[in-house]
N, C-alpha and C positions, 0 to 999 in steps of 0.2 A: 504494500500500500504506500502511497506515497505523502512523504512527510513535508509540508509545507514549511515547520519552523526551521527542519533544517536547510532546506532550501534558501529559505531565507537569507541563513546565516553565509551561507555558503556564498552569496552573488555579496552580501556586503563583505565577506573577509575575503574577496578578489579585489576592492578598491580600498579597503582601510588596512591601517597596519599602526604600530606604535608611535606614538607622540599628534595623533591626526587630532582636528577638531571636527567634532560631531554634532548631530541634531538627533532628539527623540520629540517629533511634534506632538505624541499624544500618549503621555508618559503612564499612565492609568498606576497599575500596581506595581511598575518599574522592570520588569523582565528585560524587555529591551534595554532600559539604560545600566542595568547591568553585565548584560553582555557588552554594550558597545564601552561602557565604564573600562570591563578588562582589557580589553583588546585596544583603546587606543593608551593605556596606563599612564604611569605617572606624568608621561610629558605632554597628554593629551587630555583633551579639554570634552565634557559633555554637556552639552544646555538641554534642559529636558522641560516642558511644558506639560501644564495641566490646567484647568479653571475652578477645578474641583479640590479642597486643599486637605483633603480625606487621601485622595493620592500623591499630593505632595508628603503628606506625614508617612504611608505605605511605602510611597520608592525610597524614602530614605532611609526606613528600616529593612527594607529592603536591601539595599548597597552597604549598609554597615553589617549588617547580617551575613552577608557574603564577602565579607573582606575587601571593596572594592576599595584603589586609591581613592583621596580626596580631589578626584579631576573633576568634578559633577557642580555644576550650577542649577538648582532648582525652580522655576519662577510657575509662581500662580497669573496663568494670564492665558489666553486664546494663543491656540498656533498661528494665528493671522495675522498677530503683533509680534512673531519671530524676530523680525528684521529690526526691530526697536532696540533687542538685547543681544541681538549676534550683529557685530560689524565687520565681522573678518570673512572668509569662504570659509563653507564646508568640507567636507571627504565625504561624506555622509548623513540623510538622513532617514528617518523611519517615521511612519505616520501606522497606524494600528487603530483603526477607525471603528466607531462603535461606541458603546457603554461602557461604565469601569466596571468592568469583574467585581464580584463579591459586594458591591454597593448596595445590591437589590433595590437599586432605582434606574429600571432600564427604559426611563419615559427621557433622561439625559442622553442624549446621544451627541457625536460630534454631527454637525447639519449642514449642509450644503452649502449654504448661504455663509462661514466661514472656512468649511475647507478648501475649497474651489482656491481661494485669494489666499490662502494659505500652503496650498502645493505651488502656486504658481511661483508665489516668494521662496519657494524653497529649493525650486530649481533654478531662480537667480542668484542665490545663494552657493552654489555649487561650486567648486574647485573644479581646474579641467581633472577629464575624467572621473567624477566623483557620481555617487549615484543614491538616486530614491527611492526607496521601498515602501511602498502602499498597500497595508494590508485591508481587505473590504469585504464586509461581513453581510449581505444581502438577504438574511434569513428576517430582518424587522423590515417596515415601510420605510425609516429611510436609509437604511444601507442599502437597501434596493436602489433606492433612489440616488446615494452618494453614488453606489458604484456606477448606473447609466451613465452617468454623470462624467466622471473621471473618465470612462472610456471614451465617453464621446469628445473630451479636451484631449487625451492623451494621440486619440486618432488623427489628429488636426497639428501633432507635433511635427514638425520638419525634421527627417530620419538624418541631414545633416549636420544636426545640433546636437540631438538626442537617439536612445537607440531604445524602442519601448517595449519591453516583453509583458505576456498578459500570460500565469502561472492561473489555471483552475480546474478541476474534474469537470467534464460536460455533460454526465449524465447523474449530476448533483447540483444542480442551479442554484440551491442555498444554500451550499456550502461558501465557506472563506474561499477567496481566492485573494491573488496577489500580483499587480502591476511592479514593474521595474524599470526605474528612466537611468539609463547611462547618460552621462553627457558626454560628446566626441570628442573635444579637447578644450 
């Protein structure tokens, strides 16, 4: 059967490597910003985002709990005010779209109306060769709705900029699938 997270991991540890700076636009319980934590270590930088401050207090127990360096910046704020706290380029980032795990309030979701201007900042944000991971979770109304969405911006990307892989089972429509934007250089 095939495993999506490690997939995942596998297309980000082809562009990141030690001392990189990174993005987690949708930090929820911190899984991502722990693994990107280890992997870009002490001389690498994580900005991790949430609006919810229930998973700001979770990923940080989270990365202390796992040993992570102190490379981690936390901020309570929308992935669509990114560009307000990262002023440098990325290596990497990761958007994990949806509700926060174990919150049991899945009427919160991240919504179209900022993630849209919040992918789009984060592919300006990019390092050459750096790349974006969008996980999209289509089983509620609006991750349905995020992921049309995303596909249909991601389809309109110039393959000379960007290089857009689209990861999903096709005879599981709600399952998770996963977008990937390389940038060229």
């Amino acid at each position: 059967m095939l495993d999506l997270l490690s997939m995942q991991k596998q297309f980000l540890l082809s562009h990141i490597k030690e001392g990189d700076s990174v993005a987690d636009f949708t930090m929820g319980n911190g899984y991502d910003t722990v693994f990107l934590s280890k992997t870009v270590g002490e001389t690498g930088s994580v900005t991790a985002f949430d609006i919810q401050p229930a998973a700001l207090e979770s990923t940080s127990a989270n990365l202390r709990r796992n040993g992570c360096p102190e490379n981690w910046h936390l901020i309570c704020a929308s992935h669509d005010r990114a560009n307000e706290f990262i002023k440098g380029k990325i290596k990497a980032g990761v958007f994990n779209l949806g509700y926060l795990p174990g919150s049991g309030n899945k009427a919160l979701t991240t919504a179209r109306e900022t993630t849209l201007p919040a992918v789009q900042r984060a592919m300006d944000m990019l390092d050459e060769k750096g790349v974006l991971l969008v996980a999209v979770y289509p089983g509620h109304p609006e991750g349905a709705a995020e992921g049309r969405m995303l596909c249909d911006f991601f389809a309109e990307v110039s393959r000379f900029k960007f290089s857009i892989t689209q990861v999903r089972l096709l005879n599981s429509p709600d399952s998770p699938f996963f977008i990937v934007a390389e940038k060229a250089n």
